[in-house]
KOLDREN-284413 format. One record per residue: y, z, x of N, C-alpha, C, O in turn; residue number from 1; chain; residue in three letters. Coordinates in pm, 1 decimal, padded with zeros to 6 digits, always signed. Layout:
BEGIN
      n_c2      n_c3      n_c1     ca_c2     ca_c3     ca_c1      c_c2      c_c3      c_c1      o_c2      o_c3      o_c1  resi  chain  resn
         Y         Z         X         Y         Z         X         Y         Z         X         Y         Z         X   NUM      A   ala
...
//
This chain:
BEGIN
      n_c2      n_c3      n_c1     ca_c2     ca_c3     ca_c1      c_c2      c_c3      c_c1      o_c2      o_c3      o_c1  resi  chain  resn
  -08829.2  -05609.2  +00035.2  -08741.1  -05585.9  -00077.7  -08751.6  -05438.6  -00116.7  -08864.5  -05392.8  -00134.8     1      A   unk
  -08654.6  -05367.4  -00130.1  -08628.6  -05254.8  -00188.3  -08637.0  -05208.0  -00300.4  -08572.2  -05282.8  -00373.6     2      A   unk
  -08691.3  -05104.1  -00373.4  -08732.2  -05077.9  -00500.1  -08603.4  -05039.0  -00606.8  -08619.2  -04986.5  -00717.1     3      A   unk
  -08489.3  -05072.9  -00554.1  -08429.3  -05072.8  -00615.0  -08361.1  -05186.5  -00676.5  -08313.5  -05198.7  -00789.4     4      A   unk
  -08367.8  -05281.6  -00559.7  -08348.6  -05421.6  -00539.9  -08450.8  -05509.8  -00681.4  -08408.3  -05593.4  -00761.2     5      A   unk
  -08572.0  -05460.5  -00672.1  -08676.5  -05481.1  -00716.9  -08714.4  -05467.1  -00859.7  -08798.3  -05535.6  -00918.3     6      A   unk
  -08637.2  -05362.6  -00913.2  -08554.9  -05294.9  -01032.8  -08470.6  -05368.8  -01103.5  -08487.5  -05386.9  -01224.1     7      A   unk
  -08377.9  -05415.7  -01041.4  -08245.5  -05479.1  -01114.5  -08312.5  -05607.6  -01111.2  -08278.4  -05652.6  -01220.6     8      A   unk
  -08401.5  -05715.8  -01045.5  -08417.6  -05837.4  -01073.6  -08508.7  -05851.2  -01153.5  -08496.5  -05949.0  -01227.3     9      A   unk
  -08640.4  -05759.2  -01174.0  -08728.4  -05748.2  -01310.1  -08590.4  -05730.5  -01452.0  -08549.7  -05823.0  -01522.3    10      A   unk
  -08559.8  -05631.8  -01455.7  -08487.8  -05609.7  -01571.7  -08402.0  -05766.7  -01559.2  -08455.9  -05857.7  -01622.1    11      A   unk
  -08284.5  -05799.1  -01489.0  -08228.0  -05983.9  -01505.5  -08299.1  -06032.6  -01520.6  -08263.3  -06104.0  -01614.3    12      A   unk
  -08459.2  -06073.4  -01482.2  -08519.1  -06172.8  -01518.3  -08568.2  -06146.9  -01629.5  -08595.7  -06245.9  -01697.3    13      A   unk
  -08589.9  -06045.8  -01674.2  -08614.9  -06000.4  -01836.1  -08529.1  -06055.8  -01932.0  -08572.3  -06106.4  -02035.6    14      A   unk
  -08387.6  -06048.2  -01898.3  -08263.9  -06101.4  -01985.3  -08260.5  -06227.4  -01977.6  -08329.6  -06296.2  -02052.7    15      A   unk
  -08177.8  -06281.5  -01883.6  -08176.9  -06425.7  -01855.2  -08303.4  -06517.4  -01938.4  -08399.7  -06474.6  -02002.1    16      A   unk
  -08248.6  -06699.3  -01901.7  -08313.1  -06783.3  -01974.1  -08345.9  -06812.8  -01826.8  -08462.9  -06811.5  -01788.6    17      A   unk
  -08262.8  -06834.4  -01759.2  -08298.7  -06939.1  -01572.8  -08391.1  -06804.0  -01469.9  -08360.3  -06799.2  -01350.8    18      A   unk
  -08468.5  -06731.0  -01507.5  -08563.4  -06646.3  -01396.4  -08562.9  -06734.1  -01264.9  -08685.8  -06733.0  -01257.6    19      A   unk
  -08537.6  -06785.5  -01189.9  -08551.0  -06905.3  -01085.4  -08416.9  -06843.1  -01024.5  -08414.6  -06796.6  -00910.5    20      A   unk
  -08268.6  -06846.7  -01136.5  -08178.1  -06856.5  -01026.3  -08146.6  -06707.0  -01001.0  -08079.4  -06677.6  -00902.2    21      A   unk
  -08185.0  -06625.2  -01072.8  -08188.4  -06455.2  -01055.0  -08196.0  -06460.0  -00856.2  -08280.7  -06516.3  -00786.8    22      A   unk
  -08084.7  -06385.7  -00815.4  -08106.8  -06356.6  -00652.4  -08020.9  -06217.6  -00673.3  -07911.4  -06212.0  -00729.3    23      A   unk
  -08098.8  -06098.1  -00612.2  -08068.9  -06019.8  -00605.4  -08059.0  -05955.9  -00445.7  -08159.0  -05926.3  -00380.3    24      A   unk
  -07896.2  -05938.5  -00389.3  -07892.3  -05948.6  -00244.0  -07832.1  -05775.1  -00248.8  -07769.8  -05717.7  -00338.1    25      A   unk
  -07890.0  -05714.5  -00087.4  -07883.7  -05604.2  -00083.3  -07770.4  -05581.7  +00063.7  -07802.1  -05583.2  +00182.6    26      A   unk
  -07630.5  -05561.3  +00000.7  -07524.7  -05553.2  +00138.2  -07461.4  -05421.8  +00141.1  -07459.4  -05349.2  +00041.7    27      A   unk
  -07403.3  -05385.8  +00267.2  -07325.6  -05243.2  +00335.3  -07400.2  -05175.6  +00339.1  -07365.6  -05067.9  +00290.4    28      A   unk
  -07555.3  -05179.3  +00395.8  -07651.0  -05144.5  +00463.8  -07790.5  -05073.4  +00330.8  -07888.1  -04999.4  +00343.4    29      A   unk
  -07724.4  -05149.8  +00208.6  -07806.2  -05115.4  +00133.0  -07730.0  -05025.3  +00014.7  -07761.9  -05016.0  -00103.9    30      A   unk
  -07669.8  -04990.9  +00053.1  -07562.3  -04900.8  -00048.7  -07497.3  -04993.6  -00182.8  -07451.3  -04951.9  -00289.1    31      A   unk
  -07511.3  -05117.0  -00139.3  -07453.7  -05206.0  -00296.0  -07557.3  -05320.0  -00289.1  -07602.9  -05374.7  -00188.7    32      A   unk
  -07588.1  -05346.4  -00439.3  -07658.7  -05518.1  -00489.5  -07586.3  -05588.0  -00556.4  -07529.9  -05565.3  -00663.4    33      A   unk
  -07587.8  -05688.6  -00482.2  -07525.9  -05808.1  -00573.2  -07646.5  -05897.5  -00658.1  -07751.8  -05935.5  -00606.9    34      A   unk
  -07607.9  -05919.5  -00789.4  -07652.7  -05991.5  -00846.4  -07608.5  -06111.9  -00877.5  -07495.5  -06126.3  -00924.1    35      A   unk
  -07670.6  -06189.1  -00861.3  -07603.7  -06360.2  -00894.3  -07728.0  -06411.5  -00987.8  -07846.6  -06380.0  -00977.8    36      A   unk
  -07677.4  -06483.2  -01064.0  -07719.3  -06560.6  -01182.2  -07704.6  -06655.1  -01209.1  -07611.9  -06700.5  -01142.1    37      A   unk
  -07760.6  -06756.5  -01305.1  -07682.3  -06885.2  -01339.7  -07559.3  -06910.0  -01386.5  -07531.6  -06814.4  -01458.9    38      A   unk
  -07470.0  -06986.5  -01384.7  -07331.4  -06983.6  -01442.5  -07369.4  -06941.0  -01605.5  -07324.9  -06834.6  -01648.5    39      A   unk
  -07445.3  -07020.3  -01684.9  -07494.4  -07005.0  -01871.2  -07542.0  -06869.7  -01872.5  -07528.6  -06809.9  -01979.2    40      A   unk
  -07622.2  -06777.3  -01726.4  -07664.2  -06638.4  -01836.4  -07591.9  -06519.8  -01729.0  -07659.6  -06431.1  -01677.1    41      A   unk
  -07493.0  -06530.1  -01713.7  -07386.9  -06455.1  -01638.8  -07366.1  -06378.1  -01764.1  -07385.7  -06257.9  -01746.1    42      A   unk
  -07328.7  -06413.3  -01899.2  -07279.7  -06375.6  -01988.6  -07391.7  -06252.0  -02028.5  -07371.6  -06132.3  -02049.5    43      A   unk
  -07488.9  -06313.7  -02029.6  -07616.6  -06234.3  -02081.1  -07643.8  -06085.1  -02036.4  -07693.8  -05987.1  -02091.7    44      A   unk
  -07575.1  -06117.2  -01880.3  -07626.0  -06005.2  -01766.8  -07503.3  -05915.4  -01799.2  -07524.9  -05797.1  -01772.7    45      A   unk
  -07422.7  -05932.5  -01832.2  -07281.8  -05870.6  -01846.1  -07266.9  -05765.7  -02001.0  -07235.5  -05650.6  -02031.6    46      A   unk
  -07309.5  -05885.1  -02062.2  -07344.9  -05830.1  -02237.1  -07176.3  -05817.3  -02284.7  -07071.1  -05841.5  -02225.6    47      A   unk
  -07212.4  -05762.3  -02434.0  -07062.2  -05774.2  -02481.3  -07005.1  -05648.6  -02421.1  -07071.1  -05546.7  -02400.5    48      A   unk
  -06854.1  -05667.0  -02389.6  -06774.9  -05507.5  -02333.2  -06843.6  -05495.6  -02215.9  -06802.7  -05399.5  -02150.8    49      A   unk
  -06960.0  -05575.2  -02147.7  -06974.5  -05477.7  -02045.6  -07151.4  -05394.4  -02091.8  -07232.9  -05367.8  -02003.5    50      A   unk
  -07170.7  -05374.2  -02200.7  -07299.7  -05295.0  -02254.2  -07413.7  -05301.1  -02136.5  -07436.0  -05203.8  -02064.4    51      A   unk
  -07481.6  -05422.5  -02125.0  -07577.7  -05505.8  -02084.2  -07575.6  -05432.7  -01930.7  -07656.6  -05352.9  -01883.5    52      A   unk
  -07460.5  -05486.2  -01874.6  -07471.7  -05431.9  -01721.4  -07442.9  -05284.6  -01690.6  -07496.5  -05242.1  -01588.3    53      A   unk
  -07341.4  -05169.7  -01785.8  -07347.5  -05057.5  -01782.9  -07519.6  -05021.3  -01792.3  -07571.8  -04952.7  -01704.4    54      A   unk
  -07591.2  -05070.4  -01897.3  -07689.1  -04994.9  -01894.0  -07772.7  -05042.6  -01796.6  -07877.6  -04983.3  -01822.0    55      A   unk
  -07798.6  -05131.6  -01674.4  -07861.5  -05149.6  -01570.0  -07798.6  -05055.6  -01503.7  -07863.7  -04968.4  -01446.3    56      A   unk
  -07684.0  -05057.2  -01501.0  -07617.9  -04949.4  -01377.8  -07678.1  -04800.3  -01400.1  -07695.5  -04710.8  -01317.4    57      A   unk
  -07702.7  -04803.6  -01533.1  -07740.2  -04654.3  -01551.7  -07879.1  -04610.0  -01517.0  -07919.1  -04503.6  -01469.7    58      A   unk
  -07953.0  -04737.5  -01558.8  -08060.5  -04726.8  -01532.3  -08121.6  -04730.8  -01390.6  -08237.6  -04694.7  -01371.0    59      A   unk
  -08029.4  -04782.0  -01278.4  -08062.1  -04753.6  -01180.4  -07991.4  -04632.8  -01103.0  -08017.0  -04627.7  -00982.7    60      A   unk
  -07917.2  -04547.8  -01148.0  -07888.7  -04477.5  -01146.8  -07986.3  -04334.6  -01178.9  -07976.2  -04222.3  -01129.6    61      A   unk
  -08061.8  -04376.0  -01258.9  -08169.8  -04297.8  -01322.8  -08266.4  -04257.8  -01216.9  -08321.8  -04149.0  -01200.9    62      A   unk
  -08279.0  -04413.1  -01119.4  -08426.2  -04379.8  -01028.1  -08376.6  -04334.0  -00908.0  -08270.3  -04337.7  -00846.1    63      A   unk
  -08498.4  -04285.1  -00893.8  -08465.5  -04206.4  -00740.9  -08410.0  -04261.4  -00601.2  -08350.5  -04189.1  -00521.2    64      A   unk
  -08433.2  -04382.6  -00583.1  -08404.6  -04416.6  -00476.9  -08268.7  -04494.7  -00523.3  -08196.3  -04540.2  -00434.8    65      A   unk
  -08238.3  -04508.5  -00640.4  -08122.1  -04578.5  -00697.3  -08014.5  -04550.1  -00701.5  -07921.5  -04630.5  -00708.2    66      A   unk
  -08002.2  -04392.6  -00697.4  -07870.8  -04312.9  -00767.9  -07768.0  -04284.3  -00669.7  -07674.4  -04209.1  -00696.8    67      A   unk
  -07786.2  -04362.8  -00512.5  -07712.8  -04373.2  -00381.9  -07671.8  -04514.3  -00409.9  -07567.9  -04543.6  -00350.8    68      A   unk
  -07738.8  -04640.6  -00505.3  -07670.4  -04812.9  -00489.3  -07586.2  -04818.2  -00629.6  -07618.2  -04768.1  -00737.4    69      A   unk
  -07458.5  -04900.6  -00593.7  -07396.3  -04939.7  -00689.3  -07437.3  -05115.0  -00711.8  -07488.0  -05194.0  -00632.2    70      A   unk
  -07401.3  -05129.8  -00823.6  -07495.2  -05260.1  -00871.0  -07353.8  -05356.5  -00925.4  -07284.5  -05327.3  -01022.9    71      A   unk
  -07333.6  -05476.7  -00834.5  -07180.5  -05586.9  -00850.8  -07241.7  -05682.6  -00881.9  -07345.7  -05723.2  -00830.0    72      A   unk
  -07164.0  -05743.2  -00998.7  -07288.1  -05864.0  -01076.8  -07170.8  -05998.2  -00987.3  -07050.2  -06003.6  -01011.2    73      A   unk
  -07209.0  -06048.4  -00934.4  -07101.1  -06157.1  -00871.0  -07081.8  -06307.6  -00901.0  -07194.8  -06343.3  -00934.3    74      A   unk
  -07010.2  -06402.2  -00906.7  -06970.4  -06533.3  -00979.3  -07028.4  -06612.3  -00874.1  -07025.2  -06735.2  -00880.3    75      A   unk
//
């Protein structure tokens, strides 16, 4: 697992209520993560407007090995 990978599922499992269904998948050779969640804390991960997941994006944006992955929260 990748430390960036590694990043975004500490912080979701931080948010979320279901830590279990948190899967954080790393596709197009690493350049994007998908996050999947439970259907109930999809909302959570998203936040209102968008807040919640802008500031993961930013925050992985922040780290070094991060600021090359874009982060797609997926249904």
């Amino acid at each position: 697992m990748s430390k960036p990978q590694e990043l975004i599922e500490y912080i979701a499992k931080a948010i979320v209520d279901d830590g279990e269904a948190v899967n954080v998948v790393e596709t197009e050779g690493g350049k994007m993560l998908e996050l999947e969640t439970a259907d109930d804390d999809r909302g959570r991960v998203i936040g209102r407007q968008g807040r919640v997941a802008k500031a993961m994006r930013a925050v992985l944006g922040a780290s070094r090995e991060g600021s090359r992955v874009r982060l797609e929260i997926v249904d």
